[in-house]
ChimeraX commands (.cxc) that place a marker at each C-alpha (Angstrom):
marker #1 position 0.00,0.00,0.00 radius 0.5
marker #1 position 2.62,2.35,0.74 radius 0.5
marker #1 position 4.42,1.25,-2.08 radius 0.5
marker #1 position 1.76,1.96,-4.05 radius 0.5
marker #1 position 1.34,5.97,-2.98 radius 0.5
marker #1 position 4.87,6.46,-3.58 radius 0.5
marker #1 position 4.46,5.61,-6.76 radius 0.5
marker #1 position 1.47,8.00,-7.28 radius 0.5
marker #1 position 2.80,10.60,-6.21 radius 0.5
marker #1 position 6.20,10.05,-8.24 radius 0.5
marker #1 position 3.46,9.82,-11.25 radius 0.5
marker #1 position 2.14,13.48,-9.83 radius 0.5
marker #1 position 5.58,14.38,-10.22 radius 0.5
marker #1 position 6.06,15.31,-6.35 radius 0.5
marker #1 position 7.95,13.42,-3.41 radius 0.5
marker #1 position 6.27,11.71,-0.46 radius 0.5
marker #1 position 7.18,12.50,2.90 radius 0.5
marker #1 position 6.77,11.31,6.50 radius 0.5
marker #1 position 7.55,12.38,10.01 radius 0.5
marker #1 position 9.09,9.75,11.77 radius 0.5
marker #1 position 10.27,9.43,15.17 radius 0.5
marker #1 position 13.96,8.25,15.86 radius 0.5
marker #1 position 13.52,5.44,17.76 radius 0.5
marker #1 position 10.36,3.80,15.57 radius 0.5
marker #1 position 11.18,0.42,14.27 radius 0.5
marker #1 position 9.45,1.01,10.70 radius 0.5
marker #1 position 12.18,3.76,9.83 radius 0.5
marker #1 position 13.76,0.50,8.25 radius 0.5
marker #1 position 10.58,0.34,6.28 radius 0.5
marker #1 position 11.09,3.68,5.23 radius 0.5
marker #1 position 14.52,3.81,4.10 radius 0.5
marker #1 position 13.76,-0.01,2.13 radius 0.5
marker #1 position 11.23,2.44,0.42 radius 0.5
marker #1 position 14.00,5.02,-0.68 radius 0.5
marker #1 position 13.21,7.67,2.22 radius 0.5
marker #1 position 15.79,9.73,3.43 radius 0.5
marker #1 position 15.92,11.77,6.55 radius 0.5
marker #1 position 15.87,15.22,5.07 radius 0.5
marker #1 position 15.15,17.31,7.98 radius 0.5
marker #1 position 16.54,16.56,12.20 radius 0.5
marker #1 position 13.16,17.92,14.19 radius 0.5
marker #1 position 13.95,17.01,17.01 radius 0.5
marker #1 position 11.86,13.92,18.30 radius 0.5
marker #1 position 10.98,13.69,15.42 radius 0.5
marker #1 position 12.70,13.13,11.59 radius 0.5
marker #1 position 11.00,14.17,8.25 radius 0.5
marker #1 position 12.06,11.93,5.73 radius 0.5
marker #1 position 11.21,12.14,2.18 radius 0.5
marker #1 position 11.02,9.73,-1.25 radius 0.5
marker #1 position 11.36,11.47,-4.25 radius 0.5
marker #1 position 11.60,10.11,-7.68 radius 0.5
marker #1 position 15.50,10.17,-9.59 radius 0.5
marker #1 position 16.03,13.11,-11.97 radius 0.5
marker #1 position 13.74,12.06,-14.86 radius 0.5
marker #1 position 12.36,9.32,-13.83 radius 0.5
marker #1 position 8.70,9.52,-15.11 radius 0.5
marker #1 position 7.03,5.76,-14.19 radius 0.5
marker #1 position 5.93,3.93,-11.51 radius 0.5
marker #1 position 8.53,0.94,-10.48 radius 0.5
marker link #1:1,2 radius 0.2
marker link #1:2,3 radius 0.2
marker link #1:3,4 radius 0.2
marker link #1:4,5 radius 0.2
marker link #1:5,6 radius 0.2
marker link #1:6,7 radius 0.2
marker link #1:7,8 radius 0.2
marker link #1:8,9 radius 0.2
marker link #1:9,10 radius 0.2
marker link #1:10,11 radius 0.2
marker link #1:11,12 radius 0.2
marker link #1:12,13 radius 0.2
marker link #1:13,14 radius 0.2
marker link #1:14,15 radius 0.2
marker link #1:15,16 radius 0.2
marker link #1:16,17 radius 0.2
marker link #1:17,18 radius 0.2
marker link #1:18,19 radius 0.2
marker link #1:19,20 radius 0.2
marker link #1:20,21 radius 0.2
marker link #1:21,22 radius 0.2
marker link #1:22,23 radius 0.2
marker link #1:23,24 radius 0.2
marker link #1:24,25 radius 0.2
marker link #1:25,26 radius 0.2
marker link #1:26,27 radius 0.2
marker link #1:27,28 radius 0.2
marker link #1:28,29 radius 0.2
marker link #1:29,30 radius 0.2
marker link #1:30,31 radius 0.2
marker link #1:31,32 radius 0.2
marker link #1:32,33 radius 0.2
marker link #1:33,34 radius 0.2
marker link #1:34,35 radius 0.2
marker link #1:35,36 radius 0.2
marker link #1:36,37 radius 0.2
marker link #1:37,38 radius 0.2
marker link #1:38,39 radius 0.2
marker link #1:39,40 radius 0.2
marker link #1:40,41 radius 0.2
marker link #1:41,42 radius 0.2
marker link #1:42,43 radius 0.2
marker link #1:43,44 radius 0.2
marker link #1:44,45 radius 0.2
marker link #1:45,46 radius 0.2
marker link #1:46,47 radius 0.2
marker link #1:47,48 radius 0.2
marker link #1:48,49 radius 0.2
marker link #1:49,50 radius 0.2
marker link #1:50,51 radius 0.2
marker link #1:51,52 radius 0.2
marker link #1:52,53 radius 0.2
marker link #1:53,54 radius 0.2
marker link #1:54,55 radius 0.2
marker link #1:55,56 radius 0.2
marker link #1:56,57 radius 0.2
marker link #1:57,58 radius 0.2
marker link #1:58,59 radius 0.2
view
């Protein structure tokens, strides 16, 4: 499923993104999925999955 919304919004052309605390066990998940952590808030980490430079379909 989340697989899936990634790949909708890469279609939209825009990233996804997540907050993410530091200590959750399904930040693995996310960075399977291609997140990175591209903000330190704290508690908290935003992470985002954007699609490569040109890339223009789903995976």
């Amino acid at each position: 499923m989340l697989r899936d919304l990634i790949d909708e919004a890469w279609l939209a052309g825009k990233s996804a993104s997540i907050h993410v605390e530091k200590n959750n066990p399904a930040r693995r998940l996310y960075l399977e999925l291609g997140f990175v952590v591209v903000e330190d808030k704290g508690v908290y980490d935003l992470m985002a999955c954007a699609p490569a430079a040109g890339e223009v379909t789903a995976r």
